[in-house]
C-alpha positions in Angstrom: -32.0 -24.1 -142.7 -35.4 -25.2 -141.8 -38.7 -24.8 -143.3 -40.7 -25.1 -139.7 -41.3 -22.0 -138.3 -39.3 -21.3 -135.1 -41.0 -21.2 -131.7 -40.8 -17.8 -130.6 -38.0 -17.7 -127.7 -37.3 -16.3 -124.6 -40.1 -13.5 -123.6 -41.5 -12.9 -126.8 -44.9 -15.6 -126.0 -48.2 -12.7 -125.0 -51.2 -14.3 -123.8 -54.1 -11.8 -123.6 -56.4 -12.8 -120.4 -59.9 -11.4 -120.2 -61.6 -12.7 -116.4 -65.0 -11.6 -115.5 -66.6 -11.6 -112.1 -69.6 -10.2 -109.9 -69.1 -7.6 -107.8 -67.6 -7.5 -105.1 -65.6 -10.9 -106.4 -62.8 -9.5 -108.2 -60.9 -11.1 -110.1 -57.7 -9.4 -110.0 -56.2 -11.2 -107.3 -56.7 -14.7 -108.7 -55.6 -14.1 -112.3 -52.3 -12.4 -111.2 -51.5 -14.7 -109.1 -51.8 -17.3 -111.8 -49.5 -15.1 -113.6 -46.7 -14.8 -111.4 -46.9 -18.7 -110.4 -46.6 -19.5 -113.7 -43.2 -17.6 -114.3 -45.1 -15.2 -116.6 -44.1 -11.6 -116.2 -47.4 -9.0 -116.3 -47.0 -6.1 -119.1 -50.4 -4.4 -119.2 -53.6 -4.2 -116.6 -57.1 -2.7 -116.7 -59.7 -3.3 -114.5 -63.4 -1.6 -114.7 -66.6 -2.0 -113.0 -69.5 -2.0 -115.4 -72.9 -2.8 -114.1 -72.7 -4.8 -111.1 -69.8 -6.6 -113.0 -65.6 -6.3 -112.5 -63.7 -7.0 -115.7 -60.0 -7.3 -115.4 -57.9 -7.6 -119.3 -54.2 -8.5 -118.4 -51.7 -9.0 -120.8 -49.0 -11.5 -119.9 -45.8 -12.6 -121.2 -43.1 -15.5 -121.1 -41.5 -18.2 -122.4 -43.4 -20.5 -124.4 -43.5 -23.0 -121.4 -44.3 -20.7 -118.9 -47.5 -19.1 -121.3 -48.1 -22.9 -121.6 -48.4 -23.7 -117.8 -50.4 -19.6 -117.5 -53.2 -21.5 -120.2 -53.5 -24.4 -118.1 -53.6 -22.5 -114.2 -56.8 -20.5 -115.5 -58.6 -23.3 -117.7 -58.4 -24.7 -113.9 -59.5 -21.5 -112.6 -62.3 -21.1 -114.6 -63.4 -24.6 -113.8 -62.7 -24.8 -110.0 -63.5 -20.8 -108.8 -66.3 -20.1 -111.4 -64.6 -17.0 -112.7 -65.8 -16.4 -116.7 -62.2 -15.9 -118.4 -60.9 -16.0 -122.0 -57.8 -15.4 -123.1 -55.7 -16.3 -126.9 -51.8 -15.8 -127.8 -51.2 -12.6 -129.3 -48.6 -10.6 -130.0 -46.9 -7.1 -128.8 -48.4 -3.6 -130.0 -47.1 -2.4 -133.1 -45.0 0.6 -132.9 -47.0 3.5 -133.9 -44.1 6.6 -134.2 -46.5 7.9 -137.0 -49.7 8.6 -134.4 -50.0 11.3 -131.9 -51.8 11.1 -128.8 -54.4 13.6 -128.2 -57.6 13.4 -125.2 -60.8 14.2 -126.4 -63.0 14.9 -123.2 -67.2 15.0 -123.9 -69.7 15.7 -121.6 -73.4 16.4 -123.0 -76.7 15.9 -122.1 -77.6 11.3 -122.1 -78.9 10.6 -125.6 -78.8 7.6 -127.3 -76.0 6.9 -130.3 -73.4 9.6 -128.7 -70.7 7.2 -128.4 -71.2 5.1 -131.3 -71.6 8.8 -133.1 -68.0 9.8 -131.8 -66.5 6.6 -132.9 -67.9 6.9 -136.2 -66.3 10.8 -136.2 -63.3 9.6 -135.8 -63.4 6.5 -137.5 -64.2 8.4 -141.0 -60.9 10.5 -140.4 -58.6 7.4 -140.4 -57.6 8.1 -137.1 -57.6 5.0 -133.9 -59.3 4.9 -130.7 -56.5 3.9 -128.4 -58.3 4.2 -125.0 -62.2 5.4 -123.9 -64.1 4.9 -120.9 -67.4 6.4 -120.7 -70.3 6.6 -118.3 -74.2 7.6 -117.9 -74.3 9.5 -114.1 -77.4 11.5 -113.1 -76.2 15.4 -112.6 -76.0 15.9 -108.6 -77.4 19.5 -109.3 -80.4 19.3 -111.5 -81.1 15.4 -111.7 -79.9 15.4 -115.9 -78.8 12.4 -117.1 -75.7 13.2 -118.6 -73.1 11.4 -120.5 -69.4 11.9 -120.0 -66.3 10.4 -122.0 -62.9 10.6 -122.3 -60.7 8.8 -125.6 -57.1 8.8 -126.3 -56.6 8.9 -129.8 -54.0 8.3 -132.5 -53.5 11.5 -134.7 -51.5 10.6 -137.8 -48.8 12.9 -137.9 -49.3 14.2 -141.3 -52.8 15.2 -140.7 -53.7 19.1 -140.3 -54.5 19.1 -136.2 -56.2 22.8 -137.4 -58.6 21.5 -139.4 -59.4 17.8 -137.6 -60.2 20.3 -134.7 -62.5 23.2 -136.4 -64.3 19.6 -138.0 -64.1 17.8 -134.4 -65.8 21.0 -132.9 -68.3 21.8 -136.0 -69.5 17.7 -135.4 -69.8 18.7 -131.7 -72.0 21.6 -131.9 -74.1 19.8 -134.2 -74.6 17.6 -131.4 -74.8 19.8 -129.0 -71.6 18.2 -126.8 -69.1 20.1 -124.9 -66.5 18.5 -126.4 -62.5 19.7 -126.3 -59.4 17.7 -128.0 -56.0 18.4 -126.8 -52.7 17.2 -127.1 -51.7 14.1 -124.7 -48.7 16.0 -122.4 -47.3 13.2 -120.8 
Protein backbone atom coordinates (compact mmCIF):
# COMPACT_ATOMS: atom_id res chain seq x y z
CA UNK A 1 0.00 0.00 0.00
CA UNK A 2 0.88 3.56 -0.70
CA UNK A 3 0.05 6.74 0.79
CA UNK A 4 0.54 8.88 -2.75
CA UNK A 5 -2.44 9.24 -4.46
CA UNK A 6 -2.64 7.25 -7.69
CA UNK A 7 -2.49 9.00 -11.10
CA UNK A 8 -5.73 8.56 -12.53
CA UNK A 9 -5.29 5.91 -15.47
CA UNK A 10 -6.38 5.12 -18.78
CA UNK A 11 -9.24 7.72 -19.98
CA UNK A 12 -10.34 9.04 -16.79
CA UNK A 13 -7.82 12.62 -17.29
CA UNK A 14 -10.83 15.66 -18.46
CA UNK A 15 -9.47 18.90 -19.48
CA UNK A 16 -12.17 21.55 -19.90
CA UNK A 17 -11.04 24.05 -22.89
CA UNK A 18 -12.69 27.38 -23.18
CA UNK A 19 -11.16 29.27 -26.82
CA UNK A 20 -12.44 32.57 -27.70
CA UNK A 21 -12.22 34.29 -31.10
CA UNK A 22 -13.61 37.23 -33.36
CA UNK A 23 -15.97 36.59 -35.74
CA UNK A 24 -15.63 35.18 -38.48
CA UNK A 25 -12.22 33.37 -36.90
CA UNK A 26 -13.61 30.40 -35.26
CA UNK A 27 -12.01 28.60 -33.20
CA UNK A 28 -13.41 25.33 -33.55
CA UNK A 29 -11.23 24.08 -36.11
CA UNK A 30 -7.97 24.82 -34.33
CA UNK A 31 -8.77 23.53 -30.86
CA UNK A 32 -10.09 20.14 -32.16
CA UNK A 33 -7.57 19.63 -34.05
CA UNK A 34 -5.24 20.06 -31.09
CA UNK A 35 -7.40 17.53 -29.55
CA UNK A 36 -7.26 14.74 -31.88
CA UNK A 37 -3.36 15.30 -32.43
CA UNK A 38 -2.83 15.00 -29.05
CA UNK A 39 -4.54 11.39 -28.72
CA UNK A 40 -7.29 13.05 -26.65
CA UNK A 41 -10.75 11.76 -27.43
CA UNK A 42 -13.55 14.89 -27.57
CA UNK A 43 -16.69 14.14 -25.03
CA UNK A 44 -18.74 17.41 -25.10
CA UNK A 45 -18.85 20.67 -27.68
CA UNK A 46 -20.68 23.93 -27.59
CA UNK A 47 -20.07 26.68 -29.75
CA UNK A 48 -22.10 30.18 -29.58
CA UNK A 49 -21.85 33.46 -31.22
CA UNK A 50 -22.29 36.35 -28.73
CA UNK A 51 -21.64 39.79 -29.89
CA UNK A 52 -19.32 39.86 -32.72
CA UNK A 53 -17.48 37.03 -30.71
CA UNK A 54 -17.42 32.87 -31.32
CA UNK A 55 -16.88 30.97 -28.02
CA UNK A 56 -16.21 27.24 -28.38
CA UNK A 57 -16.20 25.06 -24.50
CA UNK A 58 -14.92 21.50 -25.42
CA UNK A 59 -14.37 18.95 -22.99
CA UNK A 60 -11.63 16.57 -23.68
CA UNK A 61 -10.39 13.36 -22.34
CA UNK A 62 -7.30 10.98 -22.15
CA UNK A 63 -4.62 9.57 -20.63
CA UNK A 64 -2.72 11.63 -18.35
CA UNK A 65 0.07 11.93 -21.10
CA UNK A 66 -1.98 12.68 -23.79
CA UNK A 67 -4.10 15.68 -21.57
CA UNK A 68 -0.42 16.54 -20.83
CA UNK A 69 0.71 17.04 -24.54
CA UNK A 70 -3.42 18.67 -25.25
CA UNK A 71 -2.13 21.55 -22.24
CA UNK A 72 0.96 22.18 -24.09
CA UNK A 73 -0.54 22.22 -28.09
CA UNK A 74 -2.89 25.17 -26.98
CA UNK A 75 -0.49 27.13 -24.47
CA UNK A 76 1.27 27.17 -28.09
CA UNK A 77 -1.85 28.02 -29.69
CA UNK A 78 -2.69 30.75 -27.72
CA UNK A 79 0.80 32.16 -28.12
CA UNK A 80 1.40 31.53 -31.89
CA UNK A 81 -2.45 32.04 -33.46
CA UNK A 82 -3.64 34.71 -30.96
CA UNK A 83 -6.71 32.70 -29.95
CA UNK A 84 -7.87 33.72 -26.02
CA UNK A 85 -8.26 30.14 -24.52
CA UNK A 86 -8.34 28.74 -20.91
CA UNK A 87 -8.80 25.57 -19.90
CA UNK A 88 -8.18 23.41 -16.06
CA UNK A 89 -8.36 19.51 -15.36
CA UNK A 90 -11.69 18.60 -14.19
CA UNK A 91 -13.48 15.76 -13.73
CA UNK A 92 -16.74 13.83 -15.38
CA UNK A 93 -20.41 15.05 -14.44
CA UNK A 94 -21.85 13.53 -11.58
CA UNK A 95 -24.59 11.18 -12.11
CA UNK A 96 -27.78 12.90 -11.40
CA UNK A 97 -30.57 9.77 -11.48
CA UNK A 98 -32.41 11.97 -8.80
CA UNK A 99 -33.07 15.16 -11.31
CA UNK A 100 -35.54 15.34 -14.14
CA UNK A 101 -35.17 17.24 -17.12
CA UNK A 102 -37.76 19.64 -17.93
CA UNK A 103 -37.54 22.87 -20.84
CA UNK A 104 -38.76 26.00 -19.62
CA UNK A 105 -39.34 28.24 -22.87
CA UNK A 106 -39.88 32.34 -22.11
CA UNK A 107 -40.53 34.83 -24.45
CA UNK A 108 -41.63 38.43 -23.01
CA UNK A 109 -41.31 41.86 -23.81
CA UNK A 110 -36.87 43.06 -23.34
CA UNK A 111 -36.69 44.37 -19.74
CA UNK A 112 -33.85 44.47 -17.78
CA UNK A 113 -33.26 41.67 -14.71
CA UNK A 114 -35.50 38.86 -16.66
CA UNK A 115 -32.90 36.36 -16.76
CA UNK A 116 -31.14 36.99 -13.63
CA UNK A 117 -34.96 37.00 -12.19
CA UNK A 118 -35.52 33.40 -13.74
CA UNK A 119 -32.32 32.08 -12.28
CA UNK A 120 -33.12 33.41 -9.05
CA UNK A 121 -36.88 31.53 -9.51
CA UNK A 122 -35.36 28.57 -9.78
CA UNK A 123 -32.43 28.96 -7.77
CA UNK A 124 -34.82 29.47 -4.48
CA UNK A 125 -36.54 26.04 -5.36
CA UNK A 126 -33.27 23.98 -5.11
CA UNK A 127 -33.55 23.06 -8.49
CA UNK A 128 -30.11 23.36 -11.33
CA UNK A 129 -29.87 25.12 -14.50
CA UNK A 130 -28.39 22.54 -16.67
CA UNK A 131 -28.45 24.37 -20.05
CA UNK A 132 -29.87 28.21 -21.26
CA UNK A 133 -29.26 30.24 -24.09
CA UNK A 134 -31.04 33.35 -24.41
CA UNK A 135 -31.21 36.31 -26.78
CA UNK A 136 -32.46 40.12 -27.17
CA UNK A 137 -33.95 40.19 -31.20
CA UNK A 138 -36.14 43.11 -32.34
CA UNK A 139 -39.80 41.63 -33.21
CA UNK A 140 -39.95 41.49 -37.22
CA UNK A 141 -43.67 42.53 -36.88
CA UNK A 142 -43.94 45.55 -34.65
CA UNK A 143 -40.21 46.54 -34.03
CA UNK A 144 -40.54 45.17 -29.87
CA UNK A 145 -37.59 44.28 -28.41
CA UNK A 146 -38.24 41.14 -27.09
CA UNK A 147 -36.37 38.65 -25.03
CA UNK A 148 -36.52 34.98 -25.63
CA UNK A 149 -34.97 31.89 -23.53
CA UNK A 150 -34.94 28.51 -23.33
CA UNK A 151 -33.32 26.34 -19.94
CA UNK A 152 -33.09 22.78 -19.24
CA UNK A 153 -33.50 22.11 -15.80
CA UNK A 154 -32.99 19.50 -13.09
CA UNK A 155 -36.30 18.76 -11.24
CA UNK A 156 -35.56 16.74 -8.13
CA UNK A 157 -37.62 13.81 -8.28
CA UNK A 158 -39.27 14.17 -5.10
CA UNK A 159 -40.49 17.56 -5.74
CA UNK A 160 -44.45 18.16 -6.54
CA UNK A 161 -44.05 19.07 -10.51
CA UNK A 162 -48.01 20.38 -9.74
CA UNK A 163 -47.15 22.83 -7.52
CA UNK A 164 -43.32 24.01 -8.93
CA UNK A 165 -45.56 24.68 -12.05
CA UNK A 166 -48.79 26.71 -10.63
CA UNK A 167 -45.54 28.72 -8.64
CA UNK A 168 -43.45 28.79 -12.08
CA UNK A 169 -46.57 30.21 -13.84
CA UNK A 170 -47.90 32.62 -10.82
CA UNK A 171 -43.92 34.13 -10.97
CA UNK A 172 -44.55 34.46 -14.69
CA UNK A 173 -47.59 36.40 -14.81
CA UNK A 174 -46.20 38.57 -12.27
CA UNK A 175 -43.81 39.30 -14.82
CA UNK A 176 -45.72 39.37 -17.41
CA UNK A 177 -43.66 36.46 -19.47
CA UNK A 178 -45.13 33.85 -21.62
CA UNK A 179 -43.52 31.29 -20.00
CA UNK A 180 -44.32 27.24 -20.29
CA UNK A 181 -42.30 24.29 -18.44
CA UNK A 182 -42.57 20.87 -19.84
CA UNK A 183 -41.10 17.70 -19.41
CA UNK A 184 -37.74 17.02 -21.53
CA UNK A 185 -39.06 13.86 -24.03
CA UNK A 186 -36.04 12.82 -25.41
Amino acid sequence: MSDTAARPTGNENHLLINAYATHPDSPLLPVSRRISDSGCNLVDARLSTVGRDVSVSMLAVGSWDAIAKLEAMLSRLEREEGYKLNWYRTGPKPLQSNLIPYIVEVVAADKPGILFQLADFFDRQGITVENLHCSRYRAMQTGAEMFTAQLTIGVPADMHIAGLRDDFLEFSDRLNLDAIMDPMKF
